[in-house]
C-alpha positions as CSV (number, residue, x, y, z in Angstrom):
1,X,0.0,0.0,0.0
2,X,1.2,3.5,-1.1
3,X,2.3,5.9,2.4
4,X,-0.1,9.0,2.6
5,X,2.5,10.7,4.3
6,X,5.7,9.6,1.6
7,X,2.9,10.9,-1.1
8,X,2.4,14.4,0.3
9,X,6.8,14.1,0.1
10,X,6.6,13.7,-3.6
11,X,3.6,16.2,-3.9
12,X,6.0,18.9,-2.2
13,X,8.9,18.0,-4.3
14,X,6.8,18.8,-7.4
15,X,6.0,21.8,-6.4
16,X,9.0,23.3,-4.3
17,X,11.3,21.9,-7.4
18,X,13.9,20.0,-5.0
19,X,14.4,17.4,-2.6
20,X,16.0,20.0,0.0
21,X,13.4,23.0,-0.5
22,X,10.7,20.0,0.2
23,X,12.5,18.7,3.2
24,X,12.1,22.6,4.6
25,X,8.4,22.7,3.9
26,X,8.0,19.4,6.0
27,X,10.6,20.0,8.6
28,X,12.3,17.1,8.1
29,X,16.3,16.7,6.7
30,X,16.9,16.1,2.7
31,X,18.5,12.8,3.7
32,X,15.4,11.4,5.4
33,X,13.2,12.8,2.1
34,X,15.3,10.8,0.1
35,X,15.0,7.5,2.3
36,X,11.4,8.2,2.5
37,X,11.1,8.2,-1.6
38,X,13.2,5.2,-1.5
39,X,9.9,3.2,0.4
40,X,7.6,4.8,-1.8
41,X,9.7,3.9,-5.2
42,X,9.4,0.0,-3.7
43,X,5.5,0.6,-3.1
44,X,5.1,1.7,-6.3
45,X,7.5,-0.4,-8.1
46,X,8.8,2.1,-10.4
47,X,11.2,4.9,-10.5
48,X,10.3,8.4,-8.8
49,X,12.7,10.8,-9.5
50,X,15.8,10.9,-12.8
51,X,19.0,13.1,-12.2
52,X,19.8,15.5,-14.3
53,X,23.0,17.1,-13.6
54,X,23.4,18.0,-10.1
55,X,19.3,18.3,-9.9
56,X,16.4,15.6,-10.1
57,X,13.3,15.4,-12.0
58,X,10.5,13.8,-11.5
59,X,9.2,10.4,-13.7
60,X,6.0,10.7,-16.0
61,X,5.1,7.8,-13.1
62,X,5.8,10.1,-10.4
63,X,4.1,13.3,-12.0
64,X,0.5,11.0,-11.6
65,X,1.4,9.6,-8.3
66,X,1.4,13.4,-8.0
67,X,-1.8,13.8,-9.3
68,X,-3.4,11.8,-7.1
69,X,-1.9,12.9,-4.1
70,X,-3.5,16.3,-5.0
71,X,-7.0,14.3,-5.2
72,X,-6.1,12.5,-1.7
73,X,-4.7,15.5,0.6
74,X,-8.0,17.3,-1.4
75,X,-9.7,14.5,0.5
76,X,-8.2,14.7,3.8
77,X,-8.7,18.3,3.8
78,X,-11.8,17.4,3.1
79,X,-12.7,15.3,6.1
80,X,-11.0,17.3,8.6
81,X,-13.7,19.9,7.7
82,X,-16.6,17.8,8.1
83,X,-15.4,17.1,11.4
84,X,-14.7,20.0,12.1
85,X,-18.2,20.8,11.3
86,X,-19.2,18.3,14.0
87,X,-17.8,20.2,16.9
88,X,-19.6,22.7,19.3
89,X,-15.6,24.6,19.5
90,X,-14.6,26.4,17.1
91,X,-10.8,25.5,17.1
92,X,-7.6,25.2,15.8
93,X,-5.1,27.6,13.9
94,X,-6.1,29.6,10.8
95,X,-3.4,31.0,8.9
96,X,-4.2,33.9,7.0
97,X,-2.2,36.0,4.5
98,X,-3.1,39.6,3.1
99,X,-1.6,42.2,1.3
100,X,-0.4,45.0,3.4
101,X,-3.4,47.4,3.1
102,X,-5.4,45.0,4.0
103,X,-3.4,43.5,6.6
104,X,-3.2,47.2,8.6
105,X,-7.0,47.9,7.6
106,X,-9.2,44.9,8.0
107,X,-7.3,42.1,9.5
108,X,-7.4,43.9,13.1
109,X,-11.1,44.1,13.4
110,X,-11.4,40.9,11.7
111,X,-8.9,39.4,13.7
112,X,-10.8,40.8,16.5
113,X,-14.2,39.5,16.2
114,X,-12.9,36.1,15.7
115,X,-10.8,36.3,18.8
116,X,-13.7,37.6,20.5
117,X,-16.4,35.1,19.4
118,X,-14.3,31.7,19.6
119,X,-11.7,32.1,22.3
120,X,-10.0,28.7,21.3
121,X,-9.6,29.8,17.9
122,X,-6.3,30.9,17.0
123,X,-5.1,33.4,13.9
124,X,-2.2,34.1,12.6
125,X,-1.1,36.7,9.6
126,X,1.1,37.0,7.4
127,X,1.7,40.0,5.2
128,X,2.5,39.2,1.7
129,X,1.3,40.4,-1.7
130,X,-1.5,39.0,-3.5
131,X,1.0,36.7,-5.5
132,X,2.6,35.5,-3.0
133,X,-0.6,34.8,-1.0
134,X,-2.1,32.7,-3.4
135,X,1.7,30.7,-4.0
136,X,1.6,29.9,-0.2
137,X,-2.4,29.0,-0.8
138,X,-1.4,26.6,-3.4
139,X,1.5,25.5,-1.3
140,X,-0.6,24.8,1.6
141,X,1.0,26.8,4.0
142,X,-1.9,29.4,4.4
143,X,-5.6,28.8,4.4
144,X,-7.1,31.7,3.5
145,X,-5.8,34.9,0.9
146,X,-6.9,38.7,1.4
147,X,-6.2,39.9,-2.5
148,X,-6.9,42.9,-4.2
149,X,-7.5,42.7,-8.1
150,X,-7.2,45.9,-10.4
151,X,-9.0,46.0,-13.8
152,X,-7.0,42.9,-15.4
153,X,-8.4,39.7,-15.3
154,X,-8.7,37.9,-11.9
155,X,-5.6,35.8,-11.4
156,X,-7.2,33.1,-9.4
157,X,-10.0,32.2,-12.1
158,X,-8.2,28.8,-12.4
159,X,-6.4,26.7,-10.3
160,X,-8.9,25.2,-8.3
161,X,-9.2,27.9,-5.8
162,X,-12.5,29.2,-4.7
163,X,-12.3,33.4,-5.2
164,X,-15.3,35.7,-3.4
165,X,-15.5,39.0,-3.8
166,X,-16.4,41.1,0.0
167,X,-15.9,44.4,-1.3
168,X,-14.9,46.9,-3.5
169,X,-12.7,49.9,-2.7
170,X,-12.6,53.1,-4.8
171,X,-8.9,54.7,-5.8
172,X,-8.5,58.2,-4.9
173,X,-6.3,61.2,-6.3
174,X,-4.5,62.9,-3.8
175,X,-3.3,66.4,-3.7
176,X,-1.6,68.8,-1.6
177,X,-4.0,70.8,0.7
178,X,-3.2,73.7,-1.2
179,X,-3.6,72.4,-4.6
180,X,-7.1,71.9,-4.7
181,X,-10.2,74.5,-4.7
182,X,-13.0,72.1,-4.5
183,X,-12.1,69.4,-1.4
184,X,-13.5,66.2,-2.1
185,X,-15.1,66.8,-5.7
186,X,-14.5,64.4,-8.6
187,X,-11.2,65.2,-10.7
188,X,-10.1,64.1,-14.4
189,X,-6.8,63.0,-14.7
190,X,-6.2,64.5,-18.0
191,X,-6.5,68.0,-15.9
192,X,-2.8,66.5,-14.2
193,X,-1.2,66.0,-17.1
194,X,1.4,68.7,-16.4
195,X,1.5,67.7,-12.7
196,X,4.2,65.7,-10.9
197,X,3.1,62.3,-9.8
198,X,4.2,60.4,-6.9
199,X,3.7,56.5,-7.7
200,X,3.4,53.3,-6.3
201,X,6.5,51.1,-7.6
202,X,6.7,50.4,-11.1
203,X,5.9,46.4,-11.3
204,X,3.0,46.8,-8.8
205,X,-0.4,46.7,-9.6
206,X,-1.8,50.2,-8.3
207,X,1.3,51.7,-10.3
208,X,0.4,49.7,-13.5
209,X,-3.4,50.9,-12.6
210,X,-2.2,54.3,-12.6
211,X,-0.6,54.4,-15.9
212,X,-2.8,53.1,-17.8
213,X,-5.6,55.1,-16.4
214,X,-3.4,58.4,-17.4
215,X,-2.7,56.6,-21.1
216,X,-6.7,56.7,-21.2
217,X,-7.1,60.1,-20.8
218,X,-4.3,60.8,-23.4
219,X,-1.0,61.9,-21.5
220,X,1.9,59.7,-19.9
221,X,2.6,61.0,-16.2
222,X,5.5,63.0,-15.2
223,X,6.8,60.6,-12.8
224,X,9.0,62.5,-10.0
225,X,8.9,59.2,-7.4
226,X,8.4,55.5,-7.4
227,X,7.4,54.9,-3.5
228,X,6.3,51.2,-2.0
229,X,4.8,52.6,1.6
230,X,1.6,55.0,0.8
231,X,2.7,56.9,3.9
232,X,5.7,58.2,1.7
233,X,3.3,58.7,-1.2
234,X,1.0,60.5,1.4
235,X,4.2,62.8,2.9
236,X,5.2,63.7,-0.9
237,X,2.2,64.8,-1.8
238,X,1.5,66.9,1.4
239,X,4.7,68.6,0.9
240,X,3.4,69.7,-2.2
241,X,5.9,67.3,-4.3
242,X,3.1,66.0,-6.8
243,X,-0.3,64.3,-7.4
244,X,-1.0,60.7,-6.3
245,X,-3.3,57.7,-6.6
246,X,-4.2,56.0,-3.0
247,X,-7.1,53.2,-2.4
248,X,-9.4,54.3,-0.2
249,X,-7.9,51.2,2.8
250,X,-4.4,53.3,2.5
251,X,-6.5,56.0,4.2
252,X,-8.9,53.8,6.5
253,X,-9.2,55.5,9.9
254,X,-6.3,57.4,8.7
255,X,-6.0,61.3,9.0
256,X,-4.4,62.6,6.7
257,X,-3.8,66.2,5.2
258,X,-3.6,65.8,1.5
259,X,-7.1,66.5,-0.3
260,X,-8.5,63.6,-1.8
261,X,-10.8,63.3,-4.8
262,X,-12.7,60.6,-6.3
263,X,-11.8,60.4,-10.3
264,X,-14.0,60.8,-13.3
265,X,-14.8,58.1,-14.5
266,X,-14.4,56.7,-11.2
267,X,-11.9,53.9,-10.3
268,X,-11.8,50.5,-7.7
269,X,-9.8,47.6,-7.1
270,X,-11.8,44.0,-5.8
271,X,-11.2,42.8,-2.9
272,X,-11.3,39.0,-2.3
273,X,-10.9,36.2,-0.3
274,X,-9.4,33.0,-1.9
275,X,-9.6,29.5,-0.4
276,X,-9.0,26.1,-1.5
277,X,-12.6,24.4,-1.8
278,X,-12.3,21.2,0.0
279,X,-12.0,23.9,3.1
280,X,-15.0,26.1,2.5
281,X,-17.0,24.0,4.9
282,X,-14.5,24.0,7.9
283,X,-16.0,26.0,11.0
284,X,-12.7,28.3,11.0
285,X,-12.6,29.0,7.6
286,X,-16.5,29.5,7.8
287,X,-16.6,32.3,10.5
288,X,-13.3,34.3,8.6
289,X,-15.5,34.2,5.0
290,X,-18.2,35.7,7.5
291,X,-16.4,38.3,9.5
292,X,-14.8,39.5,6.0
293,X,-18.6,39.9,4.3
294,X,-19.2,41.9,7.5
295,X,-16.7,44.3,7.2
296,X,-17.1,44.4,3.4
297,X,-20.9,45.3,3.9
298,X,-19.9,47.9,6.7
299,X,-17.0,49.9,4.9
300,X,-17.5,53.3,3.8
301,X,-15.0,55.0,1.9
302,X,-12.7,57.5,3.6
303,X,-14.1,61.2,4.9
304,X,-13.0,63.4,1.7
305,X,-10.6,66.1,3.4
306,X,-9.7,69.1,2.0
């Protein structure tokens, strides 16, 4: 009979890409992966893995024992959940990654609640970017993603991961408090097409957001900065240094000084939780999906300051 455990060995190697970043991932050394693959090459009865220079591959054999281990930990996952499911507790750990907007907006109240309404629950974060999240998703070594998508085409639509949408929050321009005559009123972008712009960095999202929103109305953006922490895009523009574009969870329960404008046409990013199916049912993963509707339903975007 084929080892569960020496399965879920293999499954890691696949995906990690090596025996010693899988022996990291299960805590165990390389030396006792490779005695482990050993067994399960003799349960099987065919080869697992080929060397190819100093590095291994693994078999077309190995690549469906794969396979299958996805179906079984699926499976397992599973059946922990409808255990789960049979408890009056709601325990264990729930691990949790968002990106860092989220992670300073809504994690605390979220993590809050939770702590709050099932004492023996325990939550742990981890702040990582929407990529990343949904690697260490796929990896299990998280079991629930904060996201944010933009206006290209959701990056979780395939996969077999399970993507909901809580809540939508609107992108803002931001200007120096003595830039603007009208605090709070809608602004084109075209009309700061001669303007300095302080923007996020160059391979995010919200900066790839921004560009293209500027291409739209017909002028590239004087680009004076490239900053990764919105409280340096916030400072900049205070100081009177240039125009920028903040989502509205940058300035959360945030006072700031800058004036902030909604755009014409208006603009929004999604946010979204992402979980691997076989979980959905699990009493942890349950009560998160709820406390994340809840504050999805009961944010309102940022006071408009002038």
């Amino acid at each position: 009979m084929l080892g569960v455990w020496r399965l879920q060995l293999l499954r890691e190697i696949s995906r990690r890409g090596s025996i010693k970043a899988a022996a990291e991932a299960m805590s165990i050394s390389p030396s006792a992966v490779s005695q482990q693959l050993s067994i399960l090459e003799r349960e099987a009865g065919v080869q697992l893995l080929e060397k190819t220079g100093r590095r291994v591959r693994l078999t077309d054999a190995a690549q469906l024992l794969v396979r299958h281990a996805d179906t079984i930990t699926g499976a397992i996952a599973a059946a922990e959940a409808d255990l789960a499911s049979m408890q009056q507790l709601v325990t264990g750990t729930l691990r949790v990654a968002a990106f860092p907007t989220a992670a300073r907006a809504i994690l605390p109240d979220v993590m809050t609640a939770l702590s709050r309404q099932h004492p023996a629950l325990r939550v742990t974060l981890r702040d990582l970017e929407a990529a990343e999240s949904l690697t260490a998703l796929q990896m299990d070594e998280i079991d629930l993603a904060i996201v944010d998508e933009y206006d290209e085409p959701a990056r979780v639509s395939d996969g077999g991961l399970e993507f909901c949408e809580f809540m939508r929050d609107p992108l803002y321009l931001a200007l120096s408090p003595e830039e603007s005559s009208m605090p709070g009123a809608a602004v084109r972008l075209s009309d700061f097409r001669d303007a300095f712009w302080i923007m996020d960095t160059e391979d995010s999202h919200l900066g790839q957001v921004t560009l293209r929103a500027c291409r739209s109305s017909g002028f590239e953006p004087h680009v004076r900065s490239n900053c990764k922490d919105f409280s340096v895009i916030i400072a900049l523009v205070e100081a009177g240094l240039g125009v920028g574009m903040l989502p509205g969870l940058a300035i959360h329960d945030r006072p700031v000084r800058a004036s902030i404008h909604p755009t014409d046409p208006p603009l929004a990013r999604r946010i979204a939780s992402v979980i691997r199916p076989e979980r959905h049912s699990h009493p942890m993963i349950v009560s998160a999906l709820a406390e994340l509707e809840r504050f999805g339903a009961a944010y309102a975007p940022p006071r408009l300051l002038g």
